[in-house]
N, CA, C and O atoms as a DFTB+ gen file, in Angstrom:
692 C
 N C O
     1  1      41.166     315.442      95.606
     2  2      42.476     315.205      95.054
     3  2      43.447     316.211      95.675
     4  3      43.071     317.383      95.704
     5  1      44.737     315.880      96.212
     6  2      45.209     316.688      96.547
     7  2      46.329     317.218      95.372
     8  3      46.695     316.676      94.329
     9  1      46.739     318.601      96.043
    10  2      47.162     319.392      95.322
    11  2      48.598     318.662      95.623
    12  3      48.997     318.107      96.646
    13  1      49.395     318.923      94.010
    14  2      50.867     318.473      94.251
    15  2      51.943     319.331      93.621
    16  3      53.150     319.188      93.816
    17  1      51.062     320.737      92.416
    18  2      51.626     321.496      92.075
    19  2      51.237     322.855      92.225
    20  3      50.099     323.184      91.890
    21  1      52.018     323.669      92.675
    22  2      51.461     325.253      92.162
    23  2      51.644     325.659      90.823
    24  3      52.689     325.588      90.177
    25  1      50.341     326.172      90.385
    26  2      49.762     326.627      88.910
    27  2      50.003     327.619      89.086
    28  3      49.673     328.100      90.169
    29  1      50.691     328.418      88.126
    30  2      50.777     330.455      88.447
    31  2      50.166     330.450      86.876
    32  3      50.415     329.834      85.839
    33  1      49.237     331.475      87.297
    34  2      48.389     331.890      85.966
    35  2      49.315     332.568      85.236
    36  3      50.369     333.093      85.595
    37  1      48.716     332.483      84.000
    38  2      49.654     332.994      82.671
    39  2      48.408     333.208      81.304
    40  3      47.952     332.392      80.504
    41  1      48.219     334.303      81.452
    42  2      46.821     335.103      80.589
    43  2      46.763     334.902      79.057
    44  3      45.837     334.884      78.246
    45  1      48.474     334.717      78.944
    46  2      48.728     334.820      77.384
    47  2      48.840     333.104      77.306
    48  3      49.416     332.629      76.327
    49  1      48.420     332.416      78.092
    50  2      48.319     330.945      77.515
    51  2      47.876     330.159      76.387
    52  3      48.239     328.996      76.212
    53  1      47.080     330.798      75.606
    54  2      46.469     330.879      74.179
    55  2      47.615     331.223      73.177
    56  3      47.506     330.848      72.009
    57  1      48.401     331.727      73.475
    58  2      49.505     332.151      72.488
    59  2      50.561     331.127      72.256
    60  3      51.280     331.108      71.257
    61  1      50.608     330.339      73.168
    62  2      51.699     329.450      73.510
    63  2      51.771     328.142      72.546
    64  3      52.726     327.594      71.997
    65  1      50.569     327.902      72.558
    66  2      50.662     326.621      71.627
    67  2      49.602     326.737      70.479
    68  3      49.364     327.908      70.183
    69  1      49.079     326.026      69.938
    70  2      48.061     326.092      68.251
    71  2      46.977     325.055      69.556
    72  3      45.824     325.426      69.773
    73  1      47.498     323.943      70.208
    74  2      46.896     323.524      70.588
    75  2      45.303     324.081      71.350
    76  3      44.128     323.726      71.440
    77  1      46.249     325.209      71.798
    78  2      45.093     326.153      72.950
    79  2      43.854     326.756      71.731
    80  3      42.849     327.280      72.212
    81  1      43.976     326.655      70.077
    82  2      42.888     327.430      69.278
    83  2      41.130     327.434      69.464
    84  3      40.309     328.344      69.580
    85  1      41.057     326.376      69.439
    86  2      40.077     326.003      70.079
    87  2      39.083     326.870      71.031
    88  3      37.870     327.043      70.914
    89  1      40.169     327.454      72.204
    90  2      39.466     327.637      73.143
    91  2      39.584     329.403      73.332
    92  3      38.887     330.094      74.075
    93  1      40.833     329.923      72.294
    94  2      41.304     331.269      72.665
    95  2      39.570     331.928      72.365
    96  3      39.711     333.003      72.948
    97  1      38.192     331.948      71.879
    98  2      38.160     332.896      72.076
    99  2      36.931     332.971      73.173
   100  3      36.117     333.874      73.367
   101  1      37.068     331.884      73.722
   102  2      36.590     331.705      75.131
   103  2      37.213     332.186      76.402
   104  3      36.702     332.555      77.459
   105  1      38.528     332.075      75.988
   106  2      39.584     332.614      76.846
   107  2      39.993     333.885      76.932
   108  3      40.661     334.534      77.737
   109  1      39.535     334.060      76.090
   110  2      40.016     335.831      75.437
   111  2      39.350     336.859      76.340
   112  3      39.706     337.997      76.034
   113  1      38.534     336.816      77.311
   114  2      38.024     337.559      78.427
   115  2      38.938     337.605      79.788
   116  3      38.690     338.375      80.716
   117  1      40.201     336.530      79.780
   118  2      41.226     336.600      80.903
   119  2      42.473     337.022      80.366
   120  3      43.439     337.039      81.129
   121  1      42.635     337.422      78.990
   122  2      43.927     337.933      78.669
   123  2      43.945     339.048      79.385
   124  3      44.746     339.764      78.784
   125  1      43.496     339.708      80.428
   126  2      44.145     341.236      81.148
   127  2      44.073     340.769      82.373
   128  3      43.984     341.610      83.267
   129  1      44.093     339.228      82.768
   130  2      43.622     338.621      84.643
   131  2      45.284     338.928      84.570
   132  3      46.099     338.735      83.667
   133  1      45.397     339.410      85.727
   134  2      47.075     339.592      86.303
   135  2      46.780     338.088      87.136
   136  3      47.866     337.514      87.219
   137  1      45.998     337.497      87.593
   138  2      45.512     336.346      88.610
   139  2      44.342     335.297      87.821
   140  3      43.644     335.403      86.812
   141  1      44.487     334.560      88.555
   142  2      42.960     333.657      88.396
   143  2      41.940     334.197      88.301
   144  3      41.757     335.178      89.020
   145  1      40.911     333.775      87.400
   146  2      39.931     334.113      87.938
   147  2      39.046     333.313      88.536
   148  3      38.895     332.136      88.207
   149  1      38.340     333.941      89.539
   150  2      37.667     333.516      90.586
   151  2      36.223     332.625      90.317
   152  3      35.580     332.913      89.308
   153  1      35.812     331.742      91.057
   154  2      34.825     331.744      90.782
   155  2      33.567     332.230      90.057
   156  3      33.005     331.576      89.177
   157  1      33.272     333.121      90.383
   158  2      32.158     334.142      90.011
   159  2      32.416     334.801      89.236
   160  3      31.508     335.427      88.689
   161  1      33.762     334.976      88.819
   162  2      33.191     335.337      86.908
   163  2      33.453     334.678      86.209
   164  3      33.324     334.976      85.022
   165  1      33.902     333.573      86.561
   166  2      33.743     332.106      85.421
   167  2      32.238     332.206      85.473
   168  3      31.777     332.569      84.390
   169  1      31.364     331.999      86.383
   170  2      30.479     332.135      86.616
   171  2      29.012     332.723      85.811
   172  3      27.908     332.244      85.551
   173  1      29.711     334.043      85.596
   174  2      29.177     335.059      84.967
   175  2      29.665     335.044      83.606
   176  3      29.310     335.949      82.852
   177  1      30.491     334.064      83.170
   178  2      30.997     333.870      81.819
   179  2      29.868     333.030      81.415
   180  3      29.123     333.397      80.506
   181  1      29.698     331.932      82.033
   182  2      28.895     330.193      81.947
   183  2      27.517     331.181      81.870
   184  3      26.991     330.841      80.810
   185  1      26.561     332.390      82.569
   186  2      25.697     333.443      82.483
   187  2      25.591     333.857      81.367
   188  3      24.539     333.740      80.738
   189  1      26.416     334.299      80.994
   190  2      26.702     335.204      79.551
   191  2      25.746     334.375      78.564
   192  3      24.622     334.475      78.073
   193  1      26.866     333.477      78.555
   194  2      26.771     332.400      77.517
   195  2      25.578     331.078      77.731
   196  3      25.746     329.912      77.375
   197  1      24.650     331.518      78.250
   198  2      22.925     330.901      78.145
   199  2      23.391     329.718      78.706
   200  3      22.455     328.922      78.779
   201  1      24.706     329.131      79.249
   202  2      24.488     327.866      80.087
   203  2      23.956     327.484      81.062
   204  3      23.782     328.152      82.082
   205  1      23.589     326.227      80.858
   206  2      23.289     325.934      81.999
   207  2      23.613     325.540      82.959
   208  3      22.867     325.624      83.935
   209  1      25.229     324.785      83.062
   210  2      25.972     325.158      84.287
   211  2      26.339     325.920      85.007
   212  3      27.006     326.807      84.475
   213  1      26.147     326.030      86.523
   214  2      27.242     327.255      87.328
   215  2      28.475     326.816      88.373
   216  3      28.482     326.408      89.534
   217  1      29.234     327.025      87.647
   218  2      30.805     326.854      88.384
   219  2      30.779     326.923      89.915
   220  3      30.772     328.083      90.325
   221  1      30.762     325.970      90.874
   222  2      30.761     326.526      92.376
   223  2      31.937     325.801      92.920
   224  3      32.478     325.164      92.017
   225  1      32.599     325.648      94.202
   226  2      33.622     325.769      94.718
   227  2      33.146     323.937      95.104
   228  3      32.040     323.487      95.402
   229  1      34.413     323.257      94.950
   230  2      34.129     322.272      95.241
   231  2      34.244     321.571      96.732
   232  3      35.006     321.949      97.622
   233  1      33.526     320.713      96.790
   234  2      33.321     320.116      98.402
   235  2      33.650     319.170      98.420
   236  3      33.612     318.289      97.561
   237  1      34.245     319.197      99.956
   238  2      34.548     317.518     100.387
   239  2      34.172     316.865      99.739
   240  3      33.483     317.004      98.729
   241  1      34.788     315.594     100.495
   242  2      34.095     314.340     100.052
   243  2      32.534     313.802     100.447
   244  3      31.936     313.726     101.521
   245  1      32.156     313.454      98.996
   246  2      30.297     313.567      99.220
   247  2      29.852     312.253      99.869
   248  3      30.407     311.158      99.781
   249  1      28.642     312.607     100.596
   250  2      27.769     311.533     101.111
   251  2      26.755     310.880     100.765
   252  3      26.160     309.933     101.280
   253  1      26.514     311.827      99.284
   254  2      25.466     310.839      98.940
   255  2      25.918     310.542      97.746
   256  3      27.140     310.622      97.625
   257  1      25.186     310.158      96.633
   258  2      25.335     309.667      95.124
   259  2      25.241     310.884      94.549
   260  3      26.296     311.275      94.050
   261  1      24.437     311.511      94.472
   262  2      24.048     312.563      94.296
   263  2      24.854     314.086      94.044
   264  3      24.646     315.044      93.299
   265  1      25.772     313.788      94.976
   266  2      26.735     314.738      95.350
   267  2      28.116     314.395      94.478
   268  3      29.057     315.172      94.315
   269  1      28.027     313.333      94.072
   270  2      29.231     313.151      93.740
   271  2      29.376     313.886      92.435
   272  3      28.311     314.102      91.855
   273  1      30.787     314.437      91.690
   274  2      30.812     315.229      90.636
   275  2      30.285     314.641      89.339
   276  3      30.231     315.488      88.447
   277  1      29.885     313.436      88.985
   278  2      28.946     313.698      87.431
   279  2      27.938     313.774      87.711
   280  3      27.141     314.025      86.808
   281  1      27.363     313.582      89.264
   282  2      25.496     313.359      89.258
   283  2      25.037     314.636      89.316
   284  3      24.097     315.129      88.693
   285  1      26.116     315.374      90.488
   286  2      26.183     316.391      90.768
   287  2      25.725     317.940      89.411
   288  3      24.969     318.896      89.584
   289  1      26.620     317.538      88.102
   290  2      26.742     318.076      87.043
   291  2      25.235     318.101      86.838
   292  3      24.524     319.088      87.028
   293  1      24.681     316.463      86.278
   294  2      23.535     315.785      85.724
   295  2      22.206     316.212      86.592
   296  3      21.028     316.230      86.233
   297  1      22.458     316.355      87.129
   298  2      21.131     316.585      88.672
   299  2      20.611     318.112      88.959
   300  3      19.455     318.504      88.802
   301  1      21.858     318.973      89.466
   302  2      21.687     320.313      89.828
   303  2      22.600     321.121      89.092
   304  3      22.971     322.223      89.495
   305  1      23.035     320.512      87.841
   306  2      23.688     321.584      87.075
   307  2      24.769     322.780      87.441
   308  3      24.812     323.954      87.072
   309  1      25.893     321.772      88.586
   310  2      26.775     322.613      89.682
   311  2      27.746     321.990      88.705
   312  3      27.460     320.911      88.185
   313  1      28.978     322.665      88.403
   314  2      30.358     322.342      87.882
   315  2      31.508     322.302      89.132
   316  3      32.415     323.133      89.095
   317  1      31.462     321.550      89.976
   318  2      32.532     321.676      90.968
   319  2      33.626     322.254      90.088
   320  3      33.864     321.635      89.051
   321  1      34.374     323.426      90.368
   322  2      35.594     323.665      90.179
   323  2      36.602     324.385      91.217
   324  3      36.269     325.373      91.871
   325  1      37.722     323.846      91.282
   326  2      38.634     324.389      92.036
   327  2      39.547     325.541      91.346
   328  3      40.121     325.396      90.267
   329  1      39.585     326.643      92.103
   330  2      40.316     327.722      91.498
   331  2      41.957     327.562      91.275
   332  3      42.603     326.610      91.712
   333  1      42.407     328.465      90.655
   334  2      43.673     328.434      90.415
   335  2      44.369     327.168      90.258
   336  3      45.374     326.706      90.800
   337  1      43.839     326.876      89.670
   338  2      43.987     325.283      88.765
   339  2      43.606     325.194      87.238
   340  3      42.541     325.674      86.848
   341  1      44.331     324.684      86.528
   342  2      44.569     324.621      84.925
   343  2      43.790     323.415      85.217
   344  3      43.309     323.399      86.350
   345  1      43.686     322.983      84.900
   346  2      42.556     321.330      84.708
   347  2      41.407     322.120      84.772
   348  3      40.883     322.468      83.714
   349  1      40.730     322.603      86.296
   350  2      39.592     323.164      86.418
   351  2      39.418     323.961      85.879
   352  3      38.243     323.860      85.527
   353  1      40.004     325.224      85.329
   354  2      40.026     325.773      84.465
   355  2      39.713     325.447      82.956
   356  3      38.777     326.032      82.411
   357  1      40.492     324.504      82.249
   358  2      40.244     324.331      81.276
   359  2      39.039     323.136      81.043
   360  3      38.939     322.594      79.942
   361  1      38.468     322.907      81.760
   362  2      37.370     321.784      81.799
   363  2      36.445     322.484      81.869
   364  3      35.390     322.144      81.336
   365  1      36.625     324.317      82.916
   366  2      35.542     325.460      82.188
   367  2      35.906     325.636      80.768
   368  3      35.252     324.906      80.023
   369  1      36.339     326.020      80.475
   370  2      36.684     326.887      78.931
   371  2      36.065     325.348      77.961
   372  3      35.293     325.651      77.052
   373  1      36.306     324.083      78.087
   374  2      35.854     323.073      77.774
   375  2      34.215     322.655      77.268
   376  3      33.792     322.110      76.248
   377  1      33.472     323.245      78.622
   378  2      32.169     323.035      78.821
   379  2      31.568     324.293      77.720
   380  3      30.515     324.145      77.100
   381  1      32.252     325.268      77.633
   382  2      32.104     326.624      77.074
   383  2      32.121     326.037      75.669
   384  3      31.029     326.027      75.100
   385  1      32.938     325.654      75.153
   386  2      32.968     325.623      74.197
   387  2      32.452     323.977      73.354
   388  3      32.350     323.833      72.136
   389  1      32.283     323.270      74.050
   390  2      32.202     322.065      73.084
   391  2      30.860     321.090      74.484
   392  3      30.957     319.967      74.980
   393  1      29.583     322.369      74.714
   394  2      28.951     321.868      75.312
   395  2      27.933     320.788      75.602
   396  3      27.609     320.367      76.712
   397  1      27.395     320.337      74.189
   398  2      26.503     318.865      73.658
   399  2      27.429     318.039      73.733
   400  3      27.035     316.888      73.916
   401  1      28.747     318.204      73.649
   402  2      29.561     316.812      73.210
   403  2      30.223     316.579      75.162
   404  3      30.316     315.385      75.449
   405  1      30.475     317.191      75.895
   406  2      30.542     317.408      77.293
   407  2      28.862     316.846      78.439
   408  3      28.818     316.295      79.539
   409  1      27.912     317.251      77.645
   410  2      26.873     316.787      78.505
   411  2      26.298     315.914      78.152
   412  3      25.355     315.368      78.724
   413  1      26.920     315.567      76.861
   414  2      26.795     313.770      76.360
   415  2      27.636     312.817      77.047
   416  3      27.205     311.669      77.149
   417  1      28.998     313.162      77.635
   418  2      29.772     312.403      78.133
   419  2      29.302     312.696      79.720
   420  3      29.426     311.752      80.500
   421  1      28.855     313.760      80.145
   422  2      28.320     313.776      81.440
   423  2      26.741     312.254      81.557
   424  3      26.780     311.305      82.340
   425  1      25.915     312.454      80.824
   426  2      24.600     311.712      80.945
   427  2      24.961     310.348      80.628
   428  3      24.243     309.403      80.954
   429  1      26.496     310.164      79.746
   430  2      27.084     308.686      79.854
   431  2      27.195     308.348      81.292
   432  3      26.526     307.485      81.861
   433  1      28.023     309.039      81.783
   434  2      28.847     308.981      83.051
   435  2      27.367     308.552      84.189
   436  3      27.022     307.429      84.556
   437  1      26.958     309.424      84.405
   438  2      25.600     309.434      85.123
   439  2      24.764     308.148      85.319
   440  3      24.514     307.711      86.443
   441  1      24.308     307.512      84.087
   442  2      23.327     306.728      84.159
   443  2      24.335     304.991      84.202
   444  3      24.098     303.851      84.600
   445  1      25.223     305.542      83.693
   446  2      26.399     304.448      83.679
   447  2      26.553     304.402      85.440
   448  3      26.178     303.258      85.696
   449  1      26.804     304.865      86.356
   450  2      26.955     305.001      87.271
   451  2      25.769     304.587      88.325
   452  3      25.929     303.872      89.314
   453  1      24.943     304.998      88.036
   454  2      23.742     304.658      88.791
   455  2      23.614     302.671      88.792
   456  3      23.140     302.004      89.712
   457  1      24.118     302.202      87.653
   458  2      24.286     300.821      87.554
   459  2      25.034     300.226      88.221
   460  3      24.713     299.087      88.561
   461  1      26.226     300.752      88.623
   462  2      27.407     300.750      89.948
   463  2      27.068     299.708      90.576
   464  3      26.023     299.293      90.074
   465  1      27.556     298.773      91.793
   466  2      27.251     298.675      92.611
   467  2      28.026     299.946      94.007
   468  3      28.998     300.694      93.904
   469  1      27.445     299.804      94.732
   470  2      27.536     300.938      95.859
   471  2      29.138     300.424      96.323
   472  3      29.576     299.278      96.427
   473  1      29.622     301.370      96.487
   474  2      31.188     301.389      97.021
   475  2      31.921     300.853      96.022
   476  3      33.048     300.557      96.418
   477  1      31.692     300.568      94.678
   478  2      32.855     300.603      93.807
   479  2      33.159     301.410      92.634
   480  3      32.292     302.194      92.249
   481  1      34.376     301.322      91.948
   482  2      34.963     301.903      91.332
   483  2      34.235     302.490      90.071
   484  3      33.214     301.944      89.654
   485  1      34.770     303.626      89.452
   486  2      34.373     303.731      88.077
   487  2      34.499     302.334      87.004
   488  3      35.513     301.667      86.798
   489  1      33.028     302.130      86.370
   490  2      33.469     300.854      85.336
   491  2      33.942     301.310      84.214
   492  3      34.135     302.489      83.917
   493  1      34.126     300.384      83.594
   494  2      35.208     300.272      82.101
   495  2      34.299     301.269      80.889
   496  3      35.038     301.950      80.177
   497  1      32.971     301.381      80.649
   498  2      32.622     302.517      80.533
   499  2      32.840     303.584      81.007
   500  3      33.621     304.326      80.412
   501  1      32.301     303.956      82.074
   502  2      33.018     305.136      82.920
   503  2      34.333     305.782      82.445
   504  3      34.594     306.965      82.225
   505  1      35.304     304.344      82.322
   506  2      37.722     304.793      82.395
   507  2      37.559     305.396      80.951
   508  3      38.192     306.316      80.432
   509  1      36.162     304.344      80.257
   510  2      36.767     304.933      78.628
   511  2      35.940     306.848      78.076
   512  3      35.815     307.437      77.002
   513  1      35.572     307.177      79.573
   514  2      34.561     308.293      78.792
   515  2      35.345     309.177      79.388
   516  3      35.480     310.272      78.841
   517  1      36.039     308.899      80.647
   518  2      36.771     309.582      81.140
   519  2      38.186     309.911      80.415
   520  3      38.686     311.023      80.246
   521  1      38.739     308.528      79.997
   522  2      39.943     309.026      79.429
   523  2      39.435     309.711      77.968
   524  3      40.247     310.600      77.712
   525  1      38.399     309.637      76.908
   526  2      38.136     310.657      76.142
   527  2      38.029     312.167      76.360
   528  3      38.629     313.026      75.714
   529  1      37.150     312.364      77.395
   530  2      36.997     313.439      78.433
   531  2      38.503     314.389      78.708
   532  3      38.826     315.501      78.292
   533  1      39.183     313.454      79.545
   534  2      40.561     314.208      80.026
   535  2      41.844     314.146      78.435
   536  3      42.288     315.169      77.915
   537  1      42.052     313.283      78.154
   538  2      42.883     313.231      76.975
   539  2      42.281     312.988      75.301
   540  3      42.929     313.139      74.265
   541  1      41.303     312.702      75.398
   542  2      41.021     312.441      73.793
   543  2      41.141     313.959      73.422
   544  3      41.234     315.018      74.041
   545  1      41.074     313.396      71.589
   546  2      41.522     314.375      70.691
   547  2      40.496     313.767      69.483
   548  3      40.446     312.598      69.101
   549  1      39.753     314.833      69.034
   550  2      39.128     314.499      67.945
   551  2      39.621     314.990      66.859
   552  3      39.709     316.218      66.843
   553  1      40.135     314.166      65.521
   554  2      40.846     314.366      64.547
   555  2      39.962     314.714      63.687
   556  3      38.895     314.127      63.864
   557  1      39.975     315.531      62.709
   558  2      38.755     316.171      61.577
   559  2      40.168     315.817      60.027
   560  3      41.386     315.891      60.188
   561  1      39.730     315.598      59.214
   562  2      40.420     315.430      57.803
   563  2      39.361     314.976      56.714
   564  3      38.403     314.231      56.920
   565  1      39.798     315.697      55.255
   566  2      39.642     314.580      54.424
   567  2      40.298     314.309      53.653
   568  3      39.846     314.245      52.510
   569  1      41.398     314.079      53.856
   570  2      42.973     313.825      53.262
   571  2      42.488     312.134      53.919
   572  3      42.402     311.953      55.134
   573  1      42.257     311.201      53.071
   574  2      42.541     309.337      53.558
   575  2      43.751     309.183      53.547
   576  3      43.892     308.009      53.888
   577  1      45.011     309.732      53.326
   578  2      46.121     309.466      53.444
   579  2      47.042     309.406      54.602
   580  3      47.832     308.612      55.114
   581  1      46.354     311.215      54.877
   582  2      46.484     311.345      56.368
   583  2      45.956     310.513      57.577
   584  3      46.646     309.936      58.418
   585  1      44.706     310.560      57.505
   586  2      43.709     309.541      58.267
   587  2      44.557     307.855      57.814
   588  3      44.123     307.075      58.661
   589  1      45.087     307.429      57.295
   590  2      45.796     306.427      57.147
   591  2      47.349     305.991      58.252
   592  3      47.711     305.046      58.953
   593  1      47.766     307.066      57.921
   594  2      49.097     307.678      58.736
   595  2      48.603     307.456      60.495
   596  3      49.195     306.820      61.366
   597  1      47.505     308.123      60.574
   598  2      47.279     308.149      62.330
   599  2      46.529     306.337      62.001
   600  3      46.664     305.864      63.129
   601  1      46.224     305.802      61.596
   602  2      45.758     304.676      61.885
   603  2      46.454     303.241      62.147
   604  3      46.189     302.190      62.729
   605  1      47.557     303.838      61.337
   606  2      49.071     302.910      61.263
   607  2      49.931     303.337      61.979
   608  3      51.113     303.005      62.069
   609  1      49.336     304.119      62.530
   610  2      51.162     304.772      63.877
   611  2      52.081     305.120      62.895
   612  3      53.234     304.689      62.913
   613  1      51.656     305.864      62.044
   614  2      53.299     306.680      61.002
   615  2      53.558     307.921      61.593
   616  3      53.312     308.956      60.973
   617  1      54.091     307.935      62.875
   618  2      53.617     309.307      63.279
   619  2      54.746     310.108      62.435
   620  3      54.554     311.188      61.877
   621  1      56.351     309.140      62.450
   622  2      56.798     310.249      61.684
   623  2      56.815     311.020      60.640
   624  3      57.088     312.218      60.561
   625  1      56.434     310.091      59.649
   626  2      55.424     310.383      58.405
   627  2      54.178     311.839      58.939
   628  3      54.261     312.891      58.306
   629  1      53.534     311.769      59.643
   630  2      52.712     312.264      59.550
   631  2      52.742     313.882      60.411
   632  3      52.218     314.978      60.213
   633  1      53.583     313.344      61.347
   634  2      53.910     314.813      62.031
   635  2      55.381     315.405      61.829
   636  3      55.742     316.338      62.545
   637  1      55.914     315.069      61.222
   638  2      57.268     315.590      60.476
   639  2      57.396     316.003      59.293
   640  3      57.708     317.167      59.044
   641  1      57.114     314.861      58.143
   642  2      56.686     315.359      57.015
   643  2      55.510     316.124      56.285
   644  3      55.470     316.986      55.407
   645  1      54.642     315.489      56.973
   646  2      53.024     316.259      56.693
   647  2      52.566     317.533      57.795
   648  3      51.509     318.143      57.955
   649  1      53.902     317.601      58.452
   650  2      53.321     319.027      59.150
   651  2      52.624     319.861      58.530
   652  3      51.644     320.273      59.151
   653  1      52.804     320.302      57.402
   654  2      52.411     321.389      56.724
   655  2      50.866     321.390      56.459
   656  3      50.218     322.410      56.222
   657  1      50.406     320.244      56.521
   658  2      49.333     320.251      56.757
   659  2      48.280     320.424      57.874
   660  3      47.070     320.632      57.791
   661  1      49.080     320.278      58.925
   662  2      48.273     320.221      59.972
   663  2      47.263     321.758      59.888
   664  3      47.994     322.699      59.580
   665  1      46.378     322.016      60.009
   666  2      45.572     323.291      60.324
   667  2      45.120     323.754      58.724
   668  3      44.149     324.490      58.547
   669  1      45.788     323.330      57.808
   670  2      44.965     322.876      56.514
   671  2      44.067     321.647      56.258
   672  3      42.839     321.705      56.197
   673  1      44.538     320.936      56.168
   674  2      44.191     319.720      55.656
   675  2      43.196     318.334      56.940
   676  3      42.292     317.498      56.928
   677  1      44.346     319.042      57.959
   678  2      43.815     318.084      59.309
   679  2      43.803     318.933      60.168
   680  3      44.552     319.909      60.124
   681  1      43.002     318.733      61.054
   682  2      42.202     319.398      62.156
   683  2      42.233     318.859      63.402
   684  3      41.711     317.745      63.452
   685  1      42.660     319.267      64.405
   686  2      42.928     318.398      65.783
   687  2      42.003     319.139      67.312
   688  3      42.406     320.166      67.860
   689  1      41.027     318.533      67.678
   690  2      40.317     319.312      68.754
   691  2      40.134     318.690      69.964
   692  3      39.560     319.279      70.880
């Protein structure tokens, strides 16, 4: 994929939104990076923390099946990531933190794939694990009122008036 923006790191990124909670205290080892960090101590983070992925620098375009980034994951337990990049970045801090529910959507991806035919696209399994993957949001509540509100599209109802609940009552991850 080519690059179309420059990312300038920003350490205190956890502070910025409620959104980032989740992940601050995974993150909380780069609040003093004046820079990215590099490979190898993401590395040594994914170490720390008994995983079994290791973050390595990503490669061309692959030649075999094998190589490609979910088999790749599924197979030899390599996390292609590209540095100084927020996506790659947070898809580490991701794996860190919410790792059964990540190598469940990896072993989807995987065996879903192997069914492929050769030279085509991700299937409609695949778009839907992916778009959970990159954008889903798992909602936690037991307010049915609330859970009502997101089911009916009340968003204004629900994120205007019921703000006050959010981080009480409802839970967003």
């Amino acid at each position: 994929m080519a690059k179309t923006t420059i990312d300038t790191w920003n350490p205190e990124f956890p502070e910025l939104s409620p959104i980032y909670a989740p992940l601050q205290s995974t993150a909380r080892c780069y609040s003093q990076f004046s820079n990215w960090p590099e490979l190898g101590q993401l590395a040594q983070q994914f170490k720390a923390c008994n995983h079994q992925l290791t973050p390595v620098a990503q490669d061309g375009k692959p030649e075999k099946f094998e190589d490609h980034y979910e088999p790749r994951i599924y197979l030899k337990h390599e996390l292609q990531t590209r540095t100084q990049n927020w996506h790659d970045f947070f898809n580490a801090m991701v794996w860190l933190n919410f790792n059964k529910t990540k190598s469940i959507l990896n072993e989807l991806h995987y065996f879903s794939a192997l069914e492929r035919q050769p030279g085509s696209n991700r299937s409609t399994l695949e778009n839907a694990i992916t778009l959970f993957d990159e954008c889903g949001i798992i909602i936690i509540s037991n307010d049915e009122d609330l859970l009502s509100m997101i089911r009916h599209h009340q968003w204004k109802k629900l994120f205007y008036h019921h703000r006050q609940d959010f981080g009480k009552n409802i839970f967003c991850f």
